[in-house]
C-alpha positions in Angstrom: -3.9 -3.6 46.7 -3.1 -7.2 46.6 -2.8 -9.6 44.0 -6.3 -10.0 42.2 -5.3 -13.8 41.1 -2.4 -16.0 40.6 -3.4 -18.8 38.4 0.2 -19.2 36.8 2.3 -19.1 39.4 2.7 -15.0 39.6 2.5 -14.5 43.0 5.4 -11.3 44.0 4.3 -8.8 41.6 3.7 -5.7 42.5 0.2 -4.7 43.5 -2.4 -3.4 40.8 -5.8 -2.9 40.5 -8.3 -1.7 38.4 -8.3 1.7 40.1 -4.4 2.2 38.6 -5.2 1.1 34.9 -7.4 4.7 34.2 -4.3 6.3 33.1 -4.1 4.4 30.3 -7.1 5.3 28.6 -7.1 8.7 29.5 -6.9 11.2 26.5 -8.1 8.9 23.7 -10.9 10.2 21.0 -13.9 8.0 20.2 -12.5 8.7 16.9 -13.5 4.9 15.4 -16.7 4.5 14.0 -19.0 1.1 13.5 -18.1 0.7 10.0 -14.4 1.3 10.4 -14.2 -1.6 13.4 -16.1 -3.5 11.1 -13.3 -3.3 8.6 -10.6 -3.2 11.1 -11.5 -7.1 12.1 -11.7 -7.8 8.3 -8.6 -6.2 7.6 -6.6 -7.8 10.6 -7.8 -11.0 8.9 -6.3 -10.8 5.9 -3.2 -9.7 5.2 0.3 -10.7 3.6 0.1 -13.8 4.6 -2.4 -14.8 2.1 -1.8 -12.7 -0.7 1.8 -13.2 -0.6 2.6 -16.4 1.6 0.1 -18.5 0.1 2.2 -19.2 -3.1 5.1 -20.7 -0.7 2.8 -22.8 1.2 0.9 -24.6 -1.2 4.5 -25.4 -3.1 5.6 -26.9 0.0 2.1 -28.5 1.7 -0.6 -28.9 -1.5 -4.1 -28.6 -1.1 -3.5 -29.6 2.6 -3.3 -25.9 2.9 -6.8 -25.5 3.3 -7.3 -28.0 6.4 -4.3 -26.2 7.8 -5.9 -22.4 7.4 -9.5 -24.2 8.6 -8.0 -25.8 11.6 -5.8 -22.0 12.6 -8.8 -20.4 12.0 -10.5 -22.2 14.6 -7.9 -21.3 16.9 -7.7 -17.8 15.7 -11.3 -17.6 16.2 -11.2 -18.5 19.7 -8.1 -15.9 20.9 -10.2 -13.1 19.8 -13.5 -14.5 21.3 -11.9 -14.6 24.1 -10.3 -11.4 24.0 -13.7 -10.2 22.7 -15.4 -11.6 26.4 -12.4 -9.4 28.0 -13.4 -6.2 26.2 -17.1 -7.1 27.2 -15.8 -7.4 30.7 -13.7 -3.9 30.1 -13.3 -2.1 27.2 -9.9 -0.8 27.3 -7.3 0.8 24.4 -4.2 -1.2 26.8 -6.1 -4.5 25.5 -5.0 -7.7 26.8 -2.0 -5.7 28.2 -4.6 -3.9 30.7 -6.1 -7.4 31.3 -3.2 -9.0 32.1 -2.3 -7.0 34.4 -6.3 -7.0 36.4 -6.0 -10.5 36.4 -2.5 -11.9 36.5 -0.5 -9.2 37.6 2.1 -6.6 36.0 4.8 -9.0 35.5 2.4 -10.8 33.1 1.2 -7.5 31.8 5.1 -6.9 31.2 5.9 -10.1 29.0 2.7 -9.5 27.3 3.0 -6.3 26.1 6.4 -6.8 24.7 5.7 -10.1 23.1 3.0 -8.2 21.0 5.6 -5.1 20.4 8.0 -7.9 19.4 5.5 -9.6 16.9 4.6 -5.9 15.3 7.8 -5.4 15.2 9.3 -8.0 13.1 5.5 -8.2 11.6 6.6 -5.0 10.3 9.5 -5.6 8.8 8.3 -8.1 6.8 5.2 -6.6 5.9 8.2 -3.4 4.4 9.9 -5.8 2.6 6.8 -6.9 0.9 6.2 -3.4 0.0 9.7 -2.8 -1.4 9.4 -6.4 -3.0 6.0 -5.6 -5.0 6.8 -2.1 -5.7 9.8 -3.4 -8.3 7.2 -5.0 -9.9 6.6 -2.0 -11.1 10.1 -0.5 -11.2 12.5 -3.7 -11.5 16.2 -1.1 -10.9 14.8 0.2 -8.2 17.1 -0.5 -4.6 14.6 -2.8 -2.0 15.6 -0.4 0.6 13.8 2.9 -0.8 10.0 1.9 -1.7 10.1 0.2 2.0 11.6 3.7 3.3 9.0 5.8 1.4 6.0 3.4 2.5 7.3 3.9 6.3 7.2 7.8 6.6 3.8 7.8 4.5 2.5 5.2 6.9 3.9 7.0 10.1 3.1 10.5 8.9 -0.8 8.7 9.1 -0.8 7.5 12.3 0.4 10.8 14.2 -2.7 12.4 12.7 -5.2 11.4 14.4 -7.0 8.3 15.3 -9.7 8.9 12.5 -7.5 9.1 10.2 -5.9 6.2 10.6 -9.4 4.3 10.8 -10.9 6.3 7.4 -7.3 4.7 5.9 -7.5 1.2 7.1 -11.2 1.0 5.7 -10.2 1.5 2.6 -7.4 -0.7 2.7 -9.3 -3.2 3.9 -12.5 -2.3 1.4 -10.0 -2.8 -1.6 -8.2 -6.5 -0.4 -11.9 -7.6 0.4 -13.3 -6.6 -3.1 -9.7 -8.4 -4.9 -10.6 -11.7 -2.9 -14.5 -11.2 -4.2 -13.5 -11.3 -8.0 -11.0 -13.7 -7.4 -13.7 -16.0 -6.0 -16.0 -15.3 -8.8 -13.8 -15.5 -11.7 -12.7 -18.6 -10.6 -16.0 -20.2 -10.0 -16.8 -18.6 -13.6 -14.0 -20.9 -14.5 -14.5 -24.0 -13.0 -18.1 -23.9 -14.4 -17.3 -22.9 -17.4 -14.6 -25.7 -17.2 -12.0 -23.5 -19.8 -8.9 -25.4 -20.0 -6.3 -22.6 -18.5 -2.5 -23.0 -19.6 -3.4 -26.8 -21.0 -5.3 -28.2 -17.9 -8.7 -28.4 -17.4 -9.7 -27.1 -14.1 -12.1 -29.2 -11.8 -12.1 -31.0 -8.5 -9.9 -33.8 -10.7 -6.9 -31.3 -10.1 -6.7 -32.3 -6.7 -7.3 -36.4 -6.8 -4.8 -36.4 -9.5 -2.3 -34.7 -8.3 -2.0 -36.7 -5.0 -5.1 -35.8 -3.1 -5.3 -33.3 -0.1 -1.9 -34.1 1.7 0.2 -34.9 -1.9 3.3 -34.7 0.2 1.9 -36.6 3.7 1.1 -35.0 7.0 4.2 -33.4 8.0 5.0 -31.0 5.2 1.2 -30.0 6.4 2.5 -29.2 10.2 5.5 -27.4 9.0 3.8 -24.8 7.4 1.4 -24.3 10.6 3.8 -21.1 11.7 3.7 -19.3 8.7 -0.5 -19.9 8.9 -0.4 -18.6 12.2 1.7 -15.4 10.9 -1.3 -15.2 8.5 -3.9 -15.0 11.1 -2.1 -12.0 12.9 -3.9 -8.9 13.3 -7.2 -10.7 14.2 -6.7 -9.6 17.8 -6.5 -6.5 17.2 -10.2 -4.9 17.0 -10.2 -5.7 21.0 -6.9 -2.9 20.6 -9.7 -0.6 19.1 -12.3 -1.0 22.1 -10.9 2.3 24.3 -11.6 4.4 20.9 -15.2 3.3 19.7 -18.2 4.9 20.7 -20.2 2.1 21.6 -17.6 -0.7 22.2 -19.9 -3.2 24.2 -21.8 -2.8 20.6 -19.8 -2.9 17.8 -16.9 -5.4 19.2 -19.1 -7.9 19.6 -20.3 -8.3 15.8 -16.5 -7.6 14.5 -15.8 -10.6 16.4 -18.4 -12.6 14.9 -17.8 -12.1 12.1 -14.0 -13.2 11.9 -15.1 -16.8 11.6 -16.9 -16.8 8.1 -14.5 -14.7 7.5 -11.8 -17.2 7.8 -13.6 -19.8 5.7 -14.8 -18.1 3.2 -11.3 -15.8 2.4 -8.9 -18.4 3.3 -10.1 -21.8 3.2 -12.5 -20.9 0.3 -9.6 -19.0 -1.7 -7.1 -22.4 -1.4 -9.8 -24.7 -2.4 -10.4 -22.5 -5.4 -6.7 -21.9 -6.1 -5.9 -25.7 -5.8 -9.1 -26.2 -8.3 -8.3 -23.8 -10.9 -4.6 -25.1 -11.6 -2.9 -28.0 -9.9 -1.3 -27.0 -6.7 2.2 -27.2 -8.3 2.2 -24.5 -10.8 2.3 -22.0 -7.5 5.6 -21.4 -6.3 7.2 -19.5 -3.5 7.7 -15.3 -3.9 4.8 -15.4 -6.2 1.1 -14.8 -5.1 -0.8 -17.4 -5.9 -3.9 -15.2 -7.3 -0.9 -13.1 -10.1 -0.1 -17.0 -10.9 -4.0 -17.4 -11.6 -4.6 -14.4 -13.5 -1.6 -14.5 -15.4 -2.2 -18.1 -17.0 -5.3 -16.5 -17.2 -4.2 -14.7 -19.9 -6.0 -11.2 -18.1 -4.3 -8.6 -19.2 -2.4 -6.5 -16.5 -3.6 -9.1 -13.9 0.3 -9.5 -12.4 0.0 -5.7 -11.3 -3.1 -5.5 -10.6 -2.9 -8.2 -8.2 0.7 -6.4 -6.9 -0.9 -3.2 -6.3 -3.5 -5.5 -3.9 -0.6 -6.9 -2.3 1.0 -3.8 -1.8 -2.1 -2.4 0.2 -2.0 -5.6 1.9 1.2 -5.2 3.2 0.9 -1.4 3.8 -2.5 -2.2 5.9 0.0 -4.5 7.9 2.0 -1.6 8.6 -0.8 0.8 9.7 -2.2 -1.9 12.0 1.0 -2.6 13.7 1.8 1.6 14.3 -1.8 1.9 16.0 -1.6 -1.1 18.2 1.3 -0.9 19.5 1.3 2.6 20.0 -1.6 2.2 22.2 0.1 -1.6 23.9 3.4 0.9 24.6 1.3 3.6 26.5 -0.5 0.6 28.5 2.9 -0.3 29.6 4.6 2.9 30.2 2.3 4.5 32.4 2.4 1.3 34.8 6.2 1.9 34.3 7.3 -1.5 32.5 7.8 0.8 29.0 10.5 4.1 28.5 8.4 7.2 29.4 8.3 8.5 26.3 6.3 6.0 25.4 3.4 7.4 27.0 3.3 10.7 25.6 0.3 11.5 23.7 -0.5 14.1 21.7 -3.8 16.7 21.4 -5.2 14.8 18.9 -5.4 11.4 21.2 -2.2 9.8 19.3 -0.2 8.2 21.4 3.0 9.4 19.2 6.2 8.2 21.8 4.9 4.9 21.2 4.3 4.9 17.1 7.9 6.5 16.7 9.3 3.6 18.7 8.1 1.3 16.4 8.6 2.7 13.4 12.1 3.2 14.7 11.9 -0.8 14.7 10.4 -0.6 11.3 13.1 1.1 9.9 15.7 -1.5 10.9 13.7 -3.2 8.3 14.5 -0.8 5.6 18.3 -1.8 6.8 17.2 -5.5 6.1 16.6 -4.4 3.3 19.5 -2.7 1.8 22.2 -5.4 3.4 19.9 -8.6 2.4 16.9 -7.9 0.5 16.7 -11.9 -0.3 16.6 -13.1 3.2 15.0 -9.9 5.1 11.0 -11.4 4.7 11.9 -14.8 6.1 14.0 -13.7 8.8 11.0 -11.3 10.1 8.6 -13.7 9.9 10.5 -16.5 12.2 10.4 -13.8 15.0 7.2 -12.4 13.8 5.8 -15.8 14.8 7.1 -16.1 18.0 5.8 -12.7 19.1 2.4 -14.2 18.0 2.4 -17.2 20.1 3.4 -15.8 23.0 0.6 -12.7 23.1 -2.1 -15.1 21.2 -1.0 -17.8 24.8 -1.5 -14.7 27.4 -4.7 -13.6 25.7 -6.0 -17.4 26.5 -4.3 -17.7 29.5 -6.1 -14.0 31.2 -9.1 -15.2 29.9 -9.0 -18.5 31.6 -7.5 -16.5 34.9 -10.7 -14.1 34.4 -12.9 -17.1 33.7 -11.2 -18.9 37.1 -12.2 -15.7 38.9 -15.6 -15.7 38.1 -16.0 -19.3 39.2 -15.0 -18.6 42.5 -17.8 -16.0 42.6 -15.1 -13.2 42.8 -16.6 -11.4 39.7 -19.6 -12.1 37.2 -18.1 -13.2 33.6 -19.8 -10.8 30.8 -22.8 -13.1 28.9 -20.8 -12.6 25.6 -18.1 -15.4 26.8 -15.9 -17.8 24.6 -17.5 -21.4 23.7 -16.2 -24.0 25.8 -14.2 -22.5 27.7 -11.8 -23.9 30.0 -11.7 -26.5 27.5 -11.1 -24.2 24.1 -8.4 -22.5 26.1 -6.5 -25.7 27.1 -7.2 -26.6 23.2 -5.5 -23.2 21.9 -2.4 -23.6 24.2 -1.6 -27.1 23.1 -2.0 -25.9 19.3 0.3 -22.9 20.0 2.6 -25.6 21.5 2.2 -27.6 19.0 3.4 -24.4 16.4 6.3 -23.7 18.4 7.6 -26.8 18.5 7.0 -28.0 14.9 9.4 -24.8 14.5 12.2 -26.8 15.0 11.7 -29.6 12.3 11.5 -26.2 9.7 14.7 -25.7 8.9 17.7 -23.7 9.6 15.8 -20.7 10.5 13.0 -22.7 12.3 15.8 -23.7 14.4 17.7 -20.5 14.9 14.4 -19.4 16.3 14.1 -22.0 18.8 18.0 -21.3 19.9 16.9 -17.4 20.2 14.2 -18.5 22.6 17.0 -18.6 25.9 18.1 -15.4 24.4 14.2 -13.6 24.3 13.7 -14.9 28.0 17.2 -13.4 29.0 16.3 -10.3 27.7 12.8 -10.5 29.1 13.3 -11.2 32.7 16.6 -8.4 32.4 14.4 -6.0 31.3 11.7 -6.8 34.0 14.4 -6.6 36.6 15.5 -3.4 35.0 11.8 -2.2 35.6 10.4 -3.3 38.5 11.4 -0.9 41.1 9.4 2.0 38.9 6.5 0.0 38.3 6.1 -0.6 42.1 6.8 3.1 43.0 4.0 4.0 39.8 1.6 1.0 41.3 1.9 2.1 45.1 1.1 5.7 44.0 -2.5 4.8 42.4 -3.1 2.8 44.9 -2.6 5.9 47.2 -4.3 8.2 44.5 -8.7 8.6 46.1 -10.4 6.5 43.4 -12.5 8.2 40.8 -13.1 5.8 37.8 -16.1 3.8 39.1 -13.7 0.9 38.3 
């Protein structure tokens, strides 16, 4: 079939339709229920990069942490809107992957599949390093490398269950880091209108004015943390990954998405502007959580692990997330033939397992990061971790805008749950993700190492799609041969 659109400049691919995407979504339960999406969203929200990125940040940025979350959340909140319009338009467990490929073609559908495995990936190993990292809270002798090996095989073991499973788990995990932020919030509104001086300072609004206002350290410092915010907001994407496994998808997905906006401001920008309240934005430092920093000066008793064992399901949320999504982003490509074929394998119980084990084979490079340099092994994942999320966060705008293109010439109707604004809010998100990647440079050694590696990622990108595209021809003229029995 030919092309469907080429708004980027991706005319040549080889031809895909609808009709050749059923594969992908074949053998899946409607194992997730309303409650467990729900989560999922709230879950994807918040992560690591709050509970334990937070205390680096406002070191480095201030209080002018808050605009920076408010601002990424707007952005945030219009990726998964508009990946939210895309499941409207077809619900699908291949995600953007499946849309890409509808509307711009499989060499798209190629970069942005592996672009997402590439964030998971290194999202992965930092999220077991956090693990190992929090667990010697706990048990200060113990090697880095073995929590982070013993949180991977629980994690995997999990995910090759079953589907329900793995949304009963994330509930919970979500359930308990939505509950910490909830006393957090209270006890410190407790304490700012109680006004208790907390380790010799009096908490209040004043901590902020006299401390240098909201950018204490100007407006750069401010953009130079924008990366690691956007690392933060990873995972927010993901309930449209869930659509090909809930029930009623056109149902549920919707309100998930919704909901990710107060989300953002209450959890994020809410949590800073308490933090920054309760104790001047200098007593938080970086590989500290900000909230064991509050509850420790506190004076709480057992607050430090308490808050650790939040961060730790934090972290081992993370790694839950990133087995199921990519599990099911790995089968989306291999049955069009741009992923190994092993990928594709799925088991009885609707797992797609070839592609979990490839990425926990990833994962447990990690645990090697580990063992050789446990100091550096969080920051290095997160540099690449952050690349992988621009690049998927840019195709998820960019198929919407080719979908929304689409329906403007009167090729297709759009669904009436649609992004705000849009063309405009996509050309907005692309110039803020530009704006991330290049503000990488000005970060620092590593900042810079990642912009050097980008040469290297589009080597390896276009090698591997020229390593591919014979198969995924042969695999796209066979569907189109196959009689077509999907309604699609």
């Amino acid at each position: 079939m030919s092309q469907l659109s080429d708004p980027v400049g991706l005319a040549g691919d080889p031809p895909s339709a609808p009709r050749g995407l059923a594969p992908e979504d074949s053998g899946y339960h409607k194992g997730l229920k309303g409650r467990q999406v729900q989560m999922i969203a709230i879950g994807g929200a918040i992560g690591t990069g709050l509970f334990l990125g937070a205390g680096s940040r406002l070191h480095d940025a201030g209080p002018a942490l808050a605009v920076v979350y408010a601002v990424a959340g707007v952005i945030a909140f219009f990726v998964v809107r508009a990946m939210g319009e895309l499941v409207m338009h077809r619900p699908s467990s291949g995600s953007f992957v499946s849309y890409s490929r509808e509307f711009l073609g499989e060499k798209a559908a190629f970069f942005a599949g592996w672009m997402y495995f590439l964030n998971w990936a290194t999202a992965g190993v930092a999220d077991v390093t956090a693990v190992a990292k929090y667990t010697q809270f706990f048990w200060p002798d113990l090697q880095q490398w073995i929590p982070a090996l013993i949180a991977l095989f629980v994690i995997l073991a999990v995910n090759l269950v079953s589907v329900k499973l793995f949304g009963e788990l994330e509930f919970w995990f979500a359930a308990i880091k939505v509950l910490a932020l909830v006393v957090f919030m209270v006890v410190a509104i407790v304490v700012l209108v109680l006004r208790n001086p907390i380790d010799g300072v009096v908490p209040g609004p004043s901590l902020v004015t006299d401390n240098g206002g909201i950018f204490p350290m100007g407006v750069l410092p401010a953009l130079l943390i924008l990366q690691g915010v956007v690392f933060a907001y990873s995972g927010v994407e993901m309930v449209g990954v869930t659509a090909g496994e809930t029930a009623n998808p056109r149902k549920i997905i919707p309100k998930a998405v919704n909901s990710v906006a107060w989300r953002i401001g209450i959890f994020y920008v809410g949590s800073v502007i308490l933090l920054v309240m309760v104790l001047p934005w200098t007593a938080y430092k970086s590989g500290e959580s900000p909230f064991v920093t509050f509850f420790t000066k506190l004076g709480v008793p057992a607050a430090g692990g308490i808050m650790d064992v939040i961060v730790l399901t934090a972290a081992l949320s993370s790694v839950n997330s990133g087995l199921y999504s990519t599990g099911r982003i790995l089968r989306s490509l291999s049955v069009a033939g741009s992923a190994p074929k092993f990928t594709a394998l799925m088991s009885k119980s609707g797992v797609p397992y070839g592609g979990v084990l490839l990425t926990s084979a990833v994962y447990a490079l990690g645990v090697v990061l580990n063992l050789l340099v446990p100091g550096e092994a969080f920051e290095v994942a997160l540099e690449f971790s952050a690349l992988g999320i621009i690049g998927m966060w840019s195709m998820i705008v960019i198929c919407h805008l080719a979908m929304t293109r689409k329906a403007g010439r009167g090729e297709m109707e759009r669904p009436a749950y649609r992004l705000p604004g849009a063309p405009y809010t996509n050309y907005v998100t692309l110039g803020f993700l530009l704006l991330v990647l290049t503000m990488s440079w000005f970060g620092g050694t590593s900042g810079r190492i990642l912009i050097y590696s980008l040469p290297v990622l589009a080597l390896v990108l276009v090698g591997g799609w020229f390593a591919v595209r014979g198969r995924v021809r042969r695999v796209a003229e066979a569907s189109a041969a196959e009689p077509s029995g999907d309604g699609a």
